[in-house]
CHARMM-style PDB file with segment names, atoms N, HN, CA, C and O in Angstrom:
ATOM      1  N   UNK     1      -1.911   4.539 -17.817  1.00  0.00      PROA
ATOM      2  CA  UNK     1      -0.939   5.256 -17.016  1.00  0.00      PROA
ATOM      3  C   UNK     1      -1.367   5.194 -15.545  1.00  0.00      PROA
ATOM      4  O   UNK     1      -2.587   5.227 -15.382  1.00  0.00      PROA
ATOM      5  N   UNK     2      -0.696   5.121 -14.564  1.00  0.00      PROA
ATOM      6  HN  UNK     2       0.294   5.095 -14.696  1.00  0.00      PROA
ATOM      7  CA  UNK     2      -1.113   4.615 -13.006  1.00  0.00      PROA
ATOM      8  C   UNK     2      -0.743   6.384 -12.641  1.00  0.00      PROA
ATOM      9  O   UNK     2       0.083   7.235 -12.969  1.00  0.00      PROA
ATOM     10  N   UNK     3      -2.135   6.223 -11.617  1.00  0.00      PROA
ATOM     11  HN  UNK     3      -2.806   5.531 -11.350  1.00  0.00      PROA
ATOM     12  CA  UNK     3      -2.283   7.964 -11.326  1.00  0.00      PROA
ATOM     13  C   UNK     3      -0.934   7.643 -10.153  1.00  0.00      PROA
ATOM     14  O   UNK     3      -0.220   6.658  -9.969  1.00  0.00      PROA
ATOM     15  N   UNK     4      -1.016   8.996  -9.509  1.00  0.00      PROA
ATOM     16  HN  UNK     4      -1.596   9.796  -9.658  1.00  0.00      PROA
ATOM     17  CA  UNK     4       0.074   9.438  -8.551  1.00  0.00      PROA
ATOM     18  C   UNK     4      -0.163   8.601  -7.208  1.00  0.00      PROA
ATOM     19  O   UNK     4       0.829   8.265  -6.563  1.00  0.00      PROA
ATOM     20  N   UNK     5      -1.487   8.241  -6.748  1.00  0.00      PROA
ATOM     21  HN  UNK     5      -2.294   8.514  -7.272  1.00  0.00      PROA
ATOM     22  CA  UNK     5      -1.486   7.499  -5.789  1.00  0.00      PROA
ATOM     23  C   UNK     5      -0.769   6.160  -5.732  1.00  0.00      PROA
ATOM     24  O   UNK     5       0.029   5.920  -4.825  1.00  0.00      PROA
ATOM     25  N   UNK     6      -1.084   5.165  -6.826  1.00  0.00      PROA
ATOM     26  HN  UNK     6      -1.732   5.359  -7.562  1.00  0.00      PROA
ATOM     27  CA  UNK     6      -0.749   4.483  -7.169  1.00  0.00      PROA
ATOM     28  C   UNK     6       1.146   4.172  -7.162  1.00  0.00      PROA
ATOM     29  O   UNK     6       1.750   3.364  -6.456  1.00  0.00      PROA
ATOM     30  N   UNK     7       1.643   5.002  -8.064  1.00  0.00      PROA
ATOM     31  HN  UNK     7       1.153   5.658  -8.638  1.00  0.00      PROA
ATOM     32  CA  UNK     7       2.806   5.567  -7.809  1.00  0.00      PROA
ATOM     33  C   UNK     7       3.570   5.905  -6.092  1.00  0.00      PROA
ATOM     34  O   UNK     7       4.639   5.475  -5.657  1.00  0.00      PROA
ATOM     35  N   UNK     8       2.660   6.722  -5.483  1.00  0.00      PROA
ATOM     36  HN  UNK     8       1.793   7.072  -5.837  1.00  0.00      PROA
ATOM     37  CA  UNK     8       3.160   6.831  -3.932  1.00  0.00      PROA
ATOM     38  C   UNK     8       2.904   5.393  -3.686  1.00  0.00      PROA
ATOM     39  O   UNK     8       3.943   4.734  -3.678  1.00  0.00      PROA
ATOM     40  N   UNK     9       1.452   4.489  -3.415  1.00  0.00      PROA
ATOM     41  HN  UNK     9       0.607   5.025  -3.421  1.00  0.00      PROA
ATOM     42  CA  UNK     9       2.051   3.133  -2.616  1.00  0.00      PROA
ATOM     43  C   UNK     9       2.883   2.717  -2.888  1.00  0.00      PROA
ATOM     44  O   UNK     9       3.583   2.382  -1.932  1.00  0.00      PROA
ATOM     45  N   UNK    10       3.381   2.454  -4.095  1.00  0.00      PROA
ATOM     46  HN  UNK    10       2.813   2.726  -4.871  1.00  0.00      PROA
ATOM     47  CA  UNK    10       4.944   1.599  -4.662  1.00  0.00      PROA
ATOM     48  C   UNK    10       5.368   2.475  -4.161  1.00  0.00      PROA
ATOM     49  O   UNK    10       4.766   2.113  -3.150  1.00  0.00      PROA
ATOM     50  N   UNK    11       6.090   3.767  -3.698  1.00  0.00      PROA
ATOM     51  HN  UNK    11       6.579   4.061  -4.520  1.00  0.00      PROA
ATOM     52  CA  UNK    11       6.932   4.227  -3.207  1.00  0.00      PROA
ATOM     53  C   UNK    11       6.950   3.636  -1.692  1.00  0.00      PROA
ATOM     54  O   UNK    11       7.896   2.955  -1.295  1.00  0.00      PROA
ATOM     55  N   UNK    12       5.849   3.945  -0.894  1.00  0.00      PROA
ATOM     56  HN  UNK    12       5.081   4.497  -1.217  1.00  0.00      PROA
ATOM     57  CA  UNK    12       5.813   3.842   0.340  1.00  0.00      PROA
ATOM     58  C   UNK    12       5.823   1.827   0.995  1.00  0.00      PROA
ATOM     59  O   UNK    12       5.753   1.264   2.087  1.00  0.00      PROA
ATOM     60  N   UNK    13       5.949   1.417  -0.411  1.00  0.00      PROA
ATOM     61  HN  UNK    13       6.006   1.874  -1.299  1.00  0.00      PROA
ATOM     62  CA  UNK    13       6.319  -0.271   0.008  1.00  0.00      PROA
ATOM     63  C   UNK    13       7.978  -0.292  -0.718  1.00  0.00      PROA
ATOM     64  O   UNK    13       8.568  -1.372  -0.688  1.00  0.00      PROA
ATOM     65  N   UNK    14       8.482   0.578  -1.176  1.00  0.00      PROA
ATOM     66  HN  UNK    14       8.002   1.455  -1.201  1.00  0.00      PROA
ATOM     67  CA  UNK    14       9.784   0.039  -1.430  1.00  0.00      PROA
ATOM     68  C   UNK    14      11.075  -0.586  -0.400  1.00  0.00      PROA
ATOM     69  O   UNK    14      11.482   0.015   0.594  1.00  0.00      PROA
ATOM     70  N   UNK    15      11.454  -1.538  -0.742  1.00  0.00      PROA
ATOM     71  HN  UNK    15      11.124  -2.027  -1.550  1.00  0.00      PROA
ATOM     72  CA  UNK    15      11.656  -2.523   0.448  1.00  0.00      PROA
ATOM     73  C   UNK    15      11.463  -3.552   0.837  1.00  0.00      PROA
ATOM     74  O   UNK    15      12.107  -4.518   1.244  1.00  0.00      PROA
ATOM     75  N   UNK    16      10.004  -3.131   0.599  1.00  0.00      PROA
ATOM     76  HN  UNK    16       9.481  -2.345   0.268  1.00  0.00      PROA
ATOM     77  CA  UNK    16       9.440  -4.341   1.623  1.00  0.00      PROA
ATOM     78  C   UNK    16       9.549  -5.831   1.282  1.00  0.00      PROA
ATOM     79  O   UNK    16       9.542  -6.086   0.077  1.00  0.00      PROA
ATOM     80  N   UNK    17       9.640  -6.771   2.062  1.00  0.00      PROA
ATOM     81  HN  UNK    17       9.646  -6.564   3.041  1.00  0.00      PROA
ATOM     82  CA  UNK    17       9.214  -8.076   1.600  1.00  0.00      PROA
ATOM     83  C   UNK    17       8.346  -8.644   1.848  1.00  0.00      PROA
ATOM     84  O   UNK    17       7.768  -8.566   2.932  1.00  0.00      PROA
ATOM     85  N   UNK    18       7.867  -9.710   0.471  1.00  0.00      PROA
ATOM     86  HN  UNK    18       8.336  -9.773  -0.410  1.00  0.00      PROA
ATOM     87  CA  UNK    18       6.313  -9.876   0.541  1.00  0.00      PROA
ATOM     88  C   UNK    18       6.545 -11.442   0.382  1.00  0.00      PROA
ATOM     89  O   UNK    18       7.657 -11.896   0.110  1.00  0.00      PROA
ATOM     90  N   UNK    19       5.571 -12.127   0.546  1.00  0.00      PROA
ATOM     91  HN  UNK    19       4.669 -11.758   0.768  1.00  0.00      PROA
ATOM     92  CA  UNK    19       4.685 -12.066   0.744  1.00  0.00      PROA
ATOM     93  C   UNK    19       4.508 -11.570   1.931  1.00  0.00      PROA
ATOM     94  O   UNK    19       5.434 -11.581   2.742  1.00  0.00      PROA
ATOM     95  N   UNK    20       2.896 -10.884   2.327  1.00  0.00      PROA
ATOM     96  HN  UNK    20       2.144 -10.875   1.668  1.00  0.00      PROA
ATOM     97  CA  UNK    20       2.435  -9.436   3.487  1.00  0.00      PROA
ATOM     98  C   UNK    20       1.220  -9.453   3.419  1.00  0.00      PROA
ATOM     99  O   UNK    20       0.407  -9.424   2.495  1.00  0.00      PROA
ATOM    100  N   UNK    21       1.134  -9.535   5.158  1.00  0.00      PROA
ATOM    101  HN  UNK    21       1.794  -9.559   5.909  1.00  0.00      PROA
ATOM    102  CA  UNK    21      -0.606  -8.927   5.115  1.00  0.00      PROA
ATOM    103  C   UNK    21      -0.962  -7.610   5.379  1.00  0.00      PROA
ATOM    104  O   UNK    21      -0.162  -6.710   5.630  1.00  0.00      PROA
ATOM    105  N   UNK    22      -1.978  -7.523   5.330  1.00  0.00      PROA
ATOM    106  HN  UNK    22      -2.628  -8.254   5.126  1.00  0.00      PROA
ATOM    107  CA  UNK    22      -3.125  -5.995   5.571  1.00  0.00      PROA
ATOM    108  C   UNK    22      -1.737  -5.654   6.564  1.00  0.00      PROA
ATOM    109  O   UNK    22      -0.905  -4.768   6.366  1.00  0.00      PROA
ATOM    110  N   UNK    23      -1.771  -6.537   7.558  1.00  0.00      PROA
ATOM    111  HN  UNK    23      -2.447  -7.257   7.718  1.00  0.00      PROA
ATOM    112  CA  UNK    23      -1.027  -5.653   9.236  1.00  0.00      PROA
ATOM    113  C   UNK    23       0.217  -4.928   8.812  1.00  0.00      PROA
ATOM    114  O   UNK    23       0.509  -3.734   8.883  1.00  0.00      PROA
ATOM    115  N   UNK    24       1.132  -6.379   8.171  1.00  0.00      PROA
ATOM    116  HN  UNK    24       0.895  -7.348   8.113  1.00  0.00      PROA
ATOM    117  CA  UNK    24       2.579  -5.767   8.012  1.00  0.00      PROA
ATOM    118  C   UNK    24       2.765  -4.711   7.072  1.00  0.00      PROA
ATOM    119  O   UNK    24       3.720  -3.950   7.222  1.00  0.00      PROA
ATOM    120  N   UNK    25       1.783  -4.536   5.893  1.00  0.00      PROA
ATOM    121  HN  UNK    25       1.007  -5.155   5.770  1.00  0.00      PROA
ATOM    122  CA  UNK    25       1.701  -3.372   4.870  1.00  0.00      PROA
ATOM    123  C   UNK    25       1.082  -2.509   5.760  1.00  0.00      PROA
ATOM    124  O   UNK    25       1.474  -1.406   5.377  1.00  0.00      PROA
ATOM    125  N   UNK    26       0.417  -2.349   6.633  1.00  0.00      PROA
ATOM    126  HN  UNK    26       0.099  -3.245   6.944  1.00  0.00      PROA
ATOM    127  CA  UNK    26       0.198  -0.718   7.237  1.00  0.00      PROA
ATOM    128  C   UNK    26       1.499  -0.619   8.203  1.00  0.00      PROA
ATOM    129  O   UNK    26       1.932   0.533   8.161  1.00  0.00      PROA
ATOM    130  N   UNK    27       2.209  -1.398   9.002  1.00  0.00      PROA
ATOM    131  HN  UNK    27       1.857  -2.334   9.036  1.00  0.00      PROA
ATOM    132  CA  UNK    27       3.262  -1.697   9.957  1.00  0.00      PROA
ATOM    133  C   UNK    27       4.254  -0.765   9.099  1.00  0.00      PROA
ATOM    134  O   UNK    27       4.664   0.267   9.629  1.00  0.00      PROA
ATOM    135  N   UNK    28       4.526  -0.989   8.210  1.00  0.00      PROA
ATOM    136  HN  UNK    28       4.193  -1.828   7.780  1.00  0.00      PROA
ATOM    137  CA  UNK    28       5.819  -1.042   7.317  1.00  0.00      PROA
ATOM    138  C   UNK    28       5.361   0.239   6.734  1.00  0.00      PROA
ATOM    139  O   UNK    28       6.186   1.001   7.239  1.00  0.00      PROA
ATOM    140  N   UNK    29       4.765   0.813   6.171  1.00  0.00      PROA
ATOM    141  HN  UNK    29       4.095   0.194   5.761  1.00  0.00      PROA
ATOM    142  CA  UNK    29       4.410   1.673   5.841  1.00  0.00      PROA
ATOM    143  C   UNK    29       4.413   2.706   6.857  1.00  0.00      PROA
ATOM    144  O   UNK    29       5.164   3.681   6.886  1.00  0.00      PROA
ATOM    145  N   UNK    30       3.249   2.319   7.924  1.00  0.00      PROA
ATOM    146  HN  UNK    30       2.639   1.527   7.900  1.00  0.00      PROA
ATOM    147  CA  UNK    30       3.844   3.443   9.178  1.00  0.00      PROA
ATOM    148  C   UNK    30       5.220   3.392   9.850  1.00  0.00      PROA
ATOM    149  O   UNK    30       5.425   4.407  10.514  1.00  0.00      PROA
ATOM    150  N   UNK    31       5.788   2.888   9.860  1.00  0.00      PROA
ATOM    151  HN  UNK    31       5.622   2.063   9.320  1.00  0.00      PROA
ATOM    152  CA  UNK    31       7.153   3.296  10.689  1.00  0.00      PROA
ATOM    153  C   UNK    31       7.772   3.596   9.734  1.00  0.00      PROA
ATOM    154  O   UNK    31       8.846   4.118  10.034  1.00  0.00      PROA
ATOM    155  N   UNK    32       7.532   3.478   8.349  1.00  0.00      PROA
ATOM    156  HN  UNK    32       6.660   3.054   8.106  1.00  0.00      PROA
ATOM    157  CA  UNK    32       9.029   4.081   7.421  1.00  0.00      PROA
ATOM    158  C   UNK    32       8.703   5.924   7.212  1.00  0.00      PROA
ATOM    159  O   UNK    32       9.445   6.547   6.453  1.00  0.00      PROA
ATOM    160  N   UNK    33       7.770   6.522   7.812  1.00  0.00      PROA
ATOM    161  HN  UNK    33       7.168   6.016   8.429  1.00  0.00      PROA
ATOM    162  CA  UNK    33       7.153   7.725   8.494  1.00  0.00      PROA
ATOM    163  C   UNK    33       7.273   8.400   6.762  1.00  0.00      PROA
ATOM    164  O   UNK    33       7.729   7.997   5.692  1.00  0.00      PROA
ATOM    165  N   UNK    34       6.638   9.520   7.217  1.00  0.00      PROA
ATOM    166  HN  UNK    34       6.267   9.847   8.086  1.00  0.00      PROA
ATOM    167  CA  UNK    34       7.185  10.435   5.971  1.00  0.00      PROA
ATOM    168  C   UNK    34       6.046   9.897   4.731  1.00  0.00      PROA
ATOM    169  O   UNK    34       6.216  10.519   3.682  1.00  0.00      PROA
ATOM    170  N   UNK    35       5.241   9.151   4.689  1.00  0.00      PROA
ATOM    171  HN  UNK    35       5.103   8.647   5.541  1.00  0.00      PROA
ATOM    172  CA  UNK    35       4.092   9.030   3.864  1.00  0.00      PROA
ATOM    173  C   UNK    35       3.002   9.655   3.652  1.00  0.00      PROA
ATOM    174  O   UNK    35       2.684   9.909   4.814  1.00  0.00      PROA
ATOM    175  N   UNK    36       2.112  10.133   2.946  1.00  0.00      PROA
ATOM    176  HN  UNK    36       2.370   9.927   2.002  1.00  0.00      PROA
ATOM    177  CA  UNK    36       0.744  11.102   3.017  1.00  0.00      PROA
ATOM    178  C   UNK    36      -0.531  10.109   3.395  1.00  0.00      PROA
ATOM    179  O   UNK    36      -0.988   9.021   3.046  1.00  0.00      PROA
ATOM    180  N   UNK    37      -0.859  11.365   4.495  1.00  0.00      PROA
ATOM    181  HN  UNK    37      -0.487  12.249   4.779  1.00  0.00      PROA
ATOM    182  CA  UNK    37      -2.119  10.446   4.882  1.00  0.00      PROA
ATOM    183  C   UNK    37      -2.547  10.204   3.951  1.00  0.00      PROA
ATOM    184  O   UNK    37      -2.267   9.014   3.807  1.00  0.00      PROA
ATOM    185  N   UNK    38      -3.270  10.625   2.840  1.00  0.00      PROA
ATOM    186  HN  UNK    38      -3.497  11.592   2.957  1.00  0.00      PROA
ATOM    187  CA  UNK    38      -3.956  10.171   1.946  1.00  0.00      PROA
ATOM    188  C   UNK    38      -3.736   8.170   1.453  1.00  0.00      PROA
ATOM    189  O   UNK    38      -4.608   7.302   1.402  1.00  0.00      PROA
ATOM    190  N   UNK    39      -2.141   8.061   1.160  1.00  0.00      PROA
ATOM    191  HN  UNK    39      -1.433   8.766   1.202  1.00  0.00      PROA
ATOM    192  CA  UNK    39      -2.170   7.136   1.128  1.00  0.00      PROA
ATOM    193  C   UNK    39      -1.923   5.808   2.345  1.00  0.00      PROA
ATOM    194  O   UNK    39      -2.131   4.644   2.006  1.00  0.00      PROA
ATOM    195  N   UNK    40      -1.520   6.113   3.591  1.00  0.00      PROA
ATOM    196  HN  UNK    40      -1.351   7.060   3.866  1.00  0.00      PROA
ATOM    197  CA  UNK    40      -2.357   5.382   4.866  1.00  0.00      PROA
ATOM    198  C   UNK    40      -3.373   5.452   4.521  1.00  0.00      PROA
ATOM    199  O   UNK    40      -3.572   4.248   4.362  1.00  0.00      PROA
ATOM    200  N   UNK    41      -4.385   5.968   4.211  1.00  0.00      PROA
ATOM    201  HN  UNK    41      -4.224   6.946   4.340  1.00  0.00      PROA
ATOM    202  CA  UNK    41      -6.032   6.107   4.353  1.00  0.00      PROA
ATOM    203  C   UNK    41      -5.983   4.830   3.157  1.00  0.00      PROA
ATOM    204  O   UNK    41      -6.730   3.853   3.218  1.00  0.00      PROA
ATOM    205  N   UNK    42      -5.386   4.954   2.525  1.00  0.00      PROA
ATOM    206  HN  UNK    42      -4.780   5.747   2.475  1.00  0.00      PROA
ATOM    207  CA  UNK    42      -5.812   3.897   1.082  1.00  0.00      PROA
ATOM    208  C   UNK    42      -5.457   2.738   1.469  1.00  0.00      PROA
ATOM    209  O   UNK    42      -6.305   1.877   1.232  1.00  0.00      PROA
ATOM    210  N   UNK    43      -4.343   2.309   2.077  1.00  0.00      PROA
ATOM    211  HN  UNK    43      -3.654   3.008   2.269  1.00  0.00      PROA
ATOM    212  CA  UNK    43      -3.833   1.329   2.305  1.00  0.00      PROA
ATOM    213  C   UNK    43      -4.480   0.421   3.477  1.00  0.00      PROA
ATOM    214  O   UNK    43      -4.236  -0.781   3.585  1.00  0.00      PROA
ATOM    215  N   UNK    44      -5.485   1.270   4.493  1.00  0.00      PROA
ATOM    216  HN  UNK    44      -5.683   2.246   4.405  1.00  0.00      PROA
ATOM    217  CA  UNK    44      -6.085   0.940   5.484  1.00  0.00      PROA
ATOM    218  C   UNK    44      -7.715   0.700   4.610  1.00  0.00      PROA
ATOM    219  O   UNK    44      -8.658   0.148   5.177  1.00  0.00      PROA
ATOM    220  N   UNK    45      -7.759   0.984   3.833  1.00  0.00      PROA
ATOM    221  HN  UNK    45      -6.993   1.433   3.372  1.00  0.00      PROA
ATOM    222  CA  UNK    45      -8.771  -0.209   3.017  1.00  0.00      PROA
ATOM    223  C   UNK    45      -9.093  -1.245   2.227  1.00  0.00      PROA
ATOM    224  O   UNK    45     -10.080  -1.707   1.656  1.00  0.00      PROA
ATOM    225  N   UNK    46      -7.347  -1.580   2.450  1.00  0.00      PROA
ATOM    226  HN  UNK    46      -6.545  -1.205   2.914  1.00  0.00      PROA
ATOM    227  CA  UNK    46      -7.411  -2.769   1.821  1.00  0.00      PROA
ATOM    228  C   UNK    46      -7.702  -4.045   2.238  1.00  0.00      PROA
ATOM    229  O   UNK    46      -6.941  -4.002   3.205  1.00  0.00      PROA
ATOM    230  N   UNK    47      -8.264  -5.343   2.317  1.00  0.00      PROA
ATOM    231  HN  UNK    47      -8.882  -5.379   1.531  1.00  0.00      PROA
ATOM    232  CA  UNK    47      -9.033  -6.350   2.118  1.00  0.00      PROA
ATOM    233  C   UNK    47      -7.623  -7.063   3.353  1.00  0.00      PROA
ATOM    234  O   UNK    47      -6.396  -7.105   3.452  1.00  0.00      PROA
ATOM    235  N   UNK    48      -8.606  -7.415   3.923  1.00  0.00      PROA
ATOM    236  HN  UNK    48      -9.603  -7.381   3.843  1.00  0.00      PROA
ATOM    237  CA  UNK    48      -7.557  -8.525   5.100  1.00  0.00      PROA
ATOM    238  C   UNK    48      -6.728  -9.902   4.405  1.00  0.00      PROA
ATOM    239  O   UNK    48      -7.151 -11.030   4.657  1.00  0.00      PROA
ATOM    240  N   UNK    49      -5.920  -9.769   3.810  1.00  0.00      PROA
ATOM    241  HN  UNK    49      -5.576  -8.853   3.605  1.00  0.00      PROA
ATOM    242  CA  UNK    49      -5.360 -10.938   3.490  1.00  0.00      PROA
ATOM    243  C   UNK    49      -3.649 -10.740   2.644  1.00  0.00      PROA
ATOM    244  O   UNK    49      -3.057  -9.661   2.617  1.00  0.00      PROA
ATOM    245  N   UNK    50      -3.211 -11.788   2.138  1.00  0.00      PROA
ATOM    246  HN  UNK    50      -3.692 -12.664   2.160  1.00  0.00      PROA
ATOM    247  CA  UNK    50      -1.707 -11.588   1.932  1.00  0.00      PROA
ATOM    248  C   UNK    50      -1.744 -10.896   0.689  1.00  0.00      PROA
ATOM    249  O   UNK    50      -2.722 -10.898  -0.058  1.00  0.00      PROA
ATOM    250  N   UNK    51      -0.669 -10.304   0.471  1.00  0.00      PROA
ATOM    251  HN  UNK    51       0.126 -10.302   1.078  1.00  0.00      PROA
ATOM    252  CA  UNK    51       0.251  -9.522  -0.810  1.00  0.00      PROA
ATOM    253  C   UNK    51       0.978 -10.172  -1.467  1.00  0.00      PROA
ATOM    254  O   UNK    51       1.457 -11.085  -0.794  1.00  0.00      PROA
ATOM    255  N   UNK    52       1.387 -10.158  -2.697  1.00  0.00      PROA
ATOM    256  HN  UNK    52       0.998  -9.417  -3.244  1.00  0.00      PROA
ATOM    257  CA  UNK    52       2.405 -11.406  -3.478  1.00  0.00      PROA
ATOM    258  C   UNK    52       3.296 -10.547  -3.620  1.00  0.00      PROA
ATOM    259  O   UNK    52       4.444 -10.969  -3.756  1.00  0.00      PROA
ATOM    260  N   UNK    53       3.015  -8.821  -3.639  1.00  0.00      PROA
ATOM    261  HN  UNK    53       2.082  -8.479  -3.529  1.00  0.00      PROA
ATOM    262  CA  UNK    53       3.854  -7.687  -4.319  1.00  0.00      PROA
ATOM    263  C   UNK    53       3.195  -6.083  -4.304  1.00  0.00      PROA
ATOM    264  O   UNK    53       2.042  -5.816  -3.967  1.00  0.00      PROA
ATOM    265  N   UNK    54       4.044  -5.281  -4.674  1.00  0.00      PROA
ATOM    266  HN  UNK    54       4.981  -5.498  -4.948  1.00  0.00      PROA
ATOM    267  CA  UNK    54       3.234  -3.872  -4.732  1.00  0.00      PROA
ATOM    268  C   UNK    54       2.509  -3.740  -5.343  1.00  0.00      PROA
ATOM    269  O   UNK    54       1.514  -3.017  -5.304  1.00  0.00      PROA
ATOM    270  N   UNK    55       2.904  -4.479  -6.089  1.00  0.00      PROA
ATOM    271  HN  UNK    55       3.712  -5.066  -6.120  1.00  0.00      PROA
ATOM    272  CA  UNK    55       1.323  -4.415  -7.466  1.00  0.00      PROA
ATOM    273  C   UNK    55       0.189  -5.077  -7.419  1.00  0.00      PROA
ATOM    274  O   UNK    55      -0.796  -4.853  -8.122  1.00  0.00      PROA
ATOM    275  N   UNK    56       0.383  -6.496  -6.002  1.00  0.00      PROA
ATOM    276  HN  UNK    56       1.183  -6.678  -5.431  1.00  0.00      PROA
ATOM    277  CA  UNK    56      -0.867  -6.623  -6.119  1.00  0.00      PROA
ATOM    278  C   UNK    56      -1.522  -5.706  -4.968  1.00  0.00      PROA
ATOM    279  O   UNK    56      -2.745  -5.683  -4.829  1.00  0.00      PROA
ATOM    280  N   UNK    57      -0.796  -5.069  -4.274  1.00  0.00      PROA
ATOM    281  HN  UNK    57       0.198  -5.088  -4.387  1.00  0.00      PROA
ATOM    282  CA  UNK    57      -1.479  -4.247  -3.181  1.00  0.00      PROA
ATOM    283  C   UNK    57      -1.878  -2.696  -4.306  1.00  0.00      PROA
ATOM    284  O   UNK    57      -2.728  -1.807  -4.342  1.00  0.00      PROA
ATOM    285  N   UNK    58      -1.100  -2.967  -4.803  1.00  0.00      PROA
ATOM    286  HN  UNK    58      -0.409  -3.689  -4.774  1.00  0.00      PROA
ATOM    287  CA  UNK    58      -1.921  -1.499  -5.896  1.00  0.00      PROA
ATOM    288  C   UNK    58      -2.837  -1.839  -6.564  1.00  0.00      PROA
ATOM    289  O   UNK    58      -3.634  -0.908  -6.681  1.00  0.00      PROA
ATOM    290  N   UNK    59      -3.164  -2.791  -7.117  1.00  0.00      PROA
ATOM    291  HN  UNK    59      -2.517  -3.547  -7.022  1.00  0.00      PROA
ATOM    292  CA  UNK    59      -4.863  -3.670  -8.002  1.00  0.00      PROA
ATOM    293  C   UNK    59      -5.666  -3.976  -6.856  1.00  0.00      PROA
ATOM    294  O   UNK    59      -6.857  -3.921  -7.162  1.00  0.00      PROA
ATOM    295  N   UNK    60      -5.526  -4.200  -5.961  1.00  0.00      PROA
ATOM    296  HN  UNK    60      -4.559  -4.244  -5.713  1.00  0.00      PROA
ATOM    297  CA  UNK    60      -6.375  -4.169  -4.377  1.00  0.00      PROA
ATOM    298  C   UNK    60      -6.910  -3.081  -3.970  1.00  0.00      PROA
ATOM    299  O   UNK    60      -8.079  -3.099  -3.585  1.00  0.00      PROA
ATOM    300  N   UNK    61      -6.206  -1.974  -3.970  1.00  0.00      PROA
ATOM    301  HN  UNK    61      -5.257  -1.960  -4.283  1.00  0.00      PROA
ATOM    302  CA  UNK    61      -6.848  -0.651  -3.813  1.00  0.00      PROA
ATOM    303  C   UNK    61      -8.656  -0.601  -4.122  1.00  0.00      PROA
ATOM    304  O   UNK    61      -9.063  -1.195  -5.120  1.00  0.00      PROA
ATOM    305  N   UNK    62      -9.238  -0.177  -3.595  1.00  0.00      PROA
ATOM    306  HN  UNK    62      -8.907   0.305  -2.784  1.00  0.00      PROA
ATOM    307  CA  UNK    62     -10.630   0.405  -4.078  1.00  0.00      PROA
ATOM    308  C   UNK    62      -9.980   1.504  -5.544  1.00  0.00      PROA
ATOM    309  O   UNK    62      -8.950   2.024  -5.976  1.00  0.00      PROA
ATOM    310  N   UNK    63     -11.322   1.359  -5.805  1.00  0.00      PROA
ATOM    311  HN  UNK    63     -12.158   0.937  -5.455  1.00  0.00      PROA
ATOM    312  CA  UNK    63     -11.258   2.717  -7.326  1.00  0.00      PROA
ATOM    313  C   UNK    63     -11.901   3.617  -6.409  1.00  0.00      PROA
ATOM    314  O   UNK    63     -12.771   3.432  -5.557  1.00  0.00      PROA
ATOM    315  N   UNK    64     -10.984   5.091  -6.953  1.00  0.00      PROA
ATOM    316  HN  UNK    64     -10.278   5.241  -7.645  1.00  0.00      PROA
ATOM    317  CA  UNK    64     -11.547   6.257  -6.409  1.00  0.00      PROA
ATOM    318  C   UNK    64     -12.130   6.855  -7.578  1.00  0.00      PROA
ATOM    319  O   UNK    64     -11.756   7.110  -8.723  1.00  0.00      PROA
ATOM    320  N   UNK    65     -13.487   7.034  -6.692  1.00  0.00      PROA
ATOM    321  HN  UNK    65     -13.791   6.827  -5.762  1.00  0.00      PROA
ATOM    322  CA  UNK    65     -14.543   7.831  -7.582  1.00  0.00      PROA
ATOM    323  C   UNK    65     -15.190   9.444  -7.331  1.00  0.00      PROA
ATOM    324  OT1 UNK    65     -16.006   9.913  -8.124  1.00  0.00      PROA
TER     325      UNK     65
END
């Protein structure tokens, strides 16, 4: 079952088109406003390189421990 964070990034990329890097997934994410820091904070650790989809930016995530 994908916790709630997980759940908010797919929310906070709905829209978007991918393929996407690190930039345009924080870009896109910040101007569509209205997101929890928590997940900016997550999304700003993700690995410099392209996205195929939300899901692979959600398996990219670090594990929170």
């Amino acid at each position: 079952m994908a916790d709630a964070r997980e759940d908010l990034v797919r929310i906070a990329l709905e829209g978007m088109r991918f393929p996407a890097g690190h930039h345009e997934v924080m870009t896109y994410a910040t101007d569509r406003g209205g997101i929890e820091p928590d997940v900016l904070d997550a999304l700003g650790t993700l690995p410099s390189r392209a996205f195929s989809g939300p899901d692979d930016v959600v398996i990219s995530l670090p594990d929170r421990t």
